[in-house]
Wavefront OBJ file of the C-alpha trace (Angstrom):
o trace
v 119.815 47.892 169.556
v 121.012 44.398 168.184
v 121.147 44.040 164.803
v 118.213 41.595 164.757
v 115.615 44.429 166.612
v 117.582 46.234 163.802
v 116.393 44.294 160.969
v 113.139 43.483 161.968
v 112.547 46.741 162.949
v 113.381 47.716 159.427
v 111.663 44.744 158.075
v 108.321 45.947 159.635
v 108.526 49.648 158.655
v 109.421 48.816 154.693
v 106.242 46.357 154.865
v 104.080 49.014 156.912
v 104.567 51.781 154.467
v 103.523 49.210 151.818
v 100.752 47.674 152.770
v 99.392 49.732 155.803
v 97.031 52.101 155.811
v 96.240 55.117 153.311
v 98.245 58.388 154.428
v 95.753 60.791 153.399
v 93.582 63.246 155.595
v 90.816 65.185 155.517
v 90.793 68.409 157.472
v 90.256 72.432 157.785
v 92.111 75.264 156.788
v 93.370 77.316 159.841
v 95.821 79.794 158.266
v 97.974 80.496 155.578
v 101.625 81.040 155.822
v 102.470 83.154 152.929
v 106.249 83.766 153.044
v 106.512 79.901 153.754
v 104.059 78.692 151.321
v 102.301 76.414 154.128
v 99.171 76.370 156.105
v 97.791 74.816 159.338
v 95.291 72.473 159.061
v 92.897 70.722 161.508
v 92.139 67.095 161.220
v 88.849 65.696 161.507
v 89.649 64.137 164.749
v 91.352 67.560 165.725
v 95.078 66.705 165.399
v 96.536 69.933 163.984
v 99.200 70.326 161.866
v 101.336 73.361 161.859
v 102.950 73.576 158.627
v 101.273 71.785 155.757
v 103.215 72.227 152.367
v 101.358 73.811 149.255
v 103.877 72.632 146.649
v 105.756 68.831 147.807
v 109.261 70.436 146.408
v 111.076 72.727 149.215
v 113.094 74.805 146.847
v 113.066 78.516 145.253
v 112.276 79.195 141.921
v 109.080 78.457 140.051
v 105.559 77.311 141.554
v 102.286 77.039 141.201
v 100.218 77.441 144.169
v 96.316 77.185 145.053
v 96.033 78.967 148.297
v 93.281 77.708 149.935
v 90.316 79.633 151.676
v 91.215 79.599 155.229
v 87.979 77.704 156.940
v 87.844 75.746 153.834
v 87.661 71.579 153.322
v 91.269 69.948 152.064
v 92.960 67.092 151.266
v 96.249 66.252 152.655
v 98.651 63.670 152.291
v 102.337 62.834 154.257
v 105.243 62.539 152.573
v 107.219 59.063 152.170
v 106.429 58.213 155.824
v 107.735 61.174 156.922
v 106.325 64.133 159.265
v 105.806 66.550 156.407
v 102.352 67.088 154.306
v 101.401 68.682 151.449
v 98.083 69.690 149.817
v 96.222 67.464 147.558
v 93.499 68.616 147.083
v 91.525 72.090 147.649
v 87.850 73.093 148.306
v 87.750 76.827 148.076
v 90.735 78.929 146.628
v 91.285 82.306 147.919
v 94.479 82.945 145.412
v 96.177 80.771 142.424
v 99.924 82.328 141.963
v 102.099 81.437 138.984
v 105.387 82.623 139.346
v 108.457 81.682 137.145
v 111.787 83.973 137.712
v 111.094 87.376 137.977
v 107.563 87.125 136.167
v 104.196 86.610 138.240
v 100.628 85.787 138.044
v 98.496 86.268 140.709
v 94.832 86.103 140.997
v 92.387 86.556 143.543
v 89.141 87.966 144.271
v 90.513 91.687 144.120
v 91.407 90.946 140.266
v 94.445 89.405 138.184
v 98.012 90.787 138.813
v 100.326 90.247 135.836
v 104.357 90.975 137.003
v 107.684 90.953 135.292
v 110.383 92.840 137.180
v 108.771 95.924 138.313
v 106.234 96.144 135.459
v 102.450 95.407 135.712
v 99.833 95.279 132.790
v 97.760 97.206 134.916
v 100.289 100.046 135.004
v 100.928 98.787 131.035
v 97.188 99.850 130.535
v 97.316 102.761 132.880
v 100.094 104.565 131.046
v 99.014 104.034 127.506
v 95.528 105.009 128.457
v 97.125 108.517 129.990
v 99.304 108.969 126.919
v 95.626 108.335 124.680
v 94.082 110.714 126.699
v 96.871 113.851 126.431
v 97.033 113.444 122.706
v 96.341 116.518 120.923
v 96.689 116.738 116.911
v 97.301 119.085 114.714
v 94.031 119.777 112.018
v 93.884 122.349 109.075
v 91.888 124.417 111.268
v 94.822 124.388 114.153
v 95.875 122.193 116.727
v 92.746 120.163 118.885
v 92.039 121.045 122.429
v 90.856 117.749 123.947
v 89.653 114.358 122.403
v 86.395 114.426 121.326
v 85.783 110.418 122.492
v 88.282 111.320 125.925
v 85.000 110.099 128.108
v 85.561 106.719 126.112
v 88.516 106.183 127.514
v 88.150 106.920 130.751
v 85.756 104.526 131.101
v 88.371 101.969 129.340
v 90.480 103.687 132.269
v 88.102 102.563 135.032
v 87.692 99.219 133.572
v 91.210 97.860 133.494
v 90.963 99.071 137.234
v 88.619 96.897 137.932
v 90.159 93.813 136.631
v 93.788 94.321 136.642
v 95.952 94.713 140.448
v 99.164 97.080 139.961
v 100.668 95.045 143.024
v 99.858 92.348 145.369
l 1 2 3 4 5 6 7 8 9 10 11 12 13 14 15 16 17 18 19 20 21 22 23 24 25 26 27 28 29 30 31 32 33 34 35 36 37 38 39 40 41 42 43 44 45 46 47 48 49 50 51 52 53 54 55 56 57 58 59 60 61 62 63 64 65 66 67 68 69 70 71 72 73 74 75 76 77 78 79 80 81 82 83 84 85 86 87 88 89 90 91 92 93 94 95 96 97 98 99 100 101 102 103 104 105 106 107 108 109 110 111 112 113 114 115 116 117 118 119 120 121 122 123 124 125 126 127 128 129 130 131 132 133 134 135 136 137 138 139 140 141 142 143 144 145 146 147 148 149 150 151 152 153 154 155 156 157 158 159 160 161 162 163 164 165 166 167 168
């Protein structure tokens, strides 16, 4: 190519990715790539896209992610004129995950996980509530057999259960 087709080639594409059209899409989830952190999506006018970013930055370490339904409505935009995409927007969330280091949030219908290292509140709770429940003290009259409120706590028990995830 001559340097002219060069530069006016060149010319065009910097004025294109100015003043051309918007780069944003509406489509439908398809699937969700959890291990990549990317989803298919199908356009409106059925041009799919394989691997649709949920976070713009490709690097490891901390993110915030809404993880959209898959079937559900969302927004999509390219990246500086390239082939790559990322989520703008999202109609239906299946999971949100908040992860810095070694220290996790994740949330989805099934309840809240809370993470750091190998610890989870839910086994937090779980162990606490155990310990509660074997306690045994000593009165004038001798030592007790079982807690007189040990029902209460099992029902605590059964609570956290229901709200709290020991793993994802």
């Amino acid at each position: 190519m001559s340097k002219e087709i060069h530069d006016i080639a060149a010319a065009m594409a910097s004025f294109a990715s100015k003043y051309g059209p918007e780069t944003i899409f509406q489509g439908i989830v398809h699937s969700v790539d959890d291990k990549e952190d990317t989803v298919a999506v199908e356009l409106l006018d059925g041009y799919k896209i394989p691997d649709v970013r949920l976070k713009s930055v490709i690097k490891d370490g901390g993110k915030i992610l809404l993880v959209p339904k898959t079937g559900s409505n969302v927004l999509i935009a390219r990246i500086d004129g390239t082939d790559d995409y990322v989520i703008l927007t999202v109609h239906e969330v299946s999971r949100v995950l908040y992860k810095i280091g070694n220290t996790t949030m994740n949330v989805d219908d099934k309840g809240y996980l809370f993470k750091r290292d190998n610890e989870t509140l839910r086994k937090l709770f779980d162990d606490l509530l155990d310990a509660i429940l074997q306690m045994r003290f000593t009165t004038q009259s001798g030592p007790t057999i079982n807690l007189v409120n040990a029902t209460t706590f099992q029902q605590i028990k059964n609570r956290v259960k229901n709200l709290l995830k020991d793993d994802e």
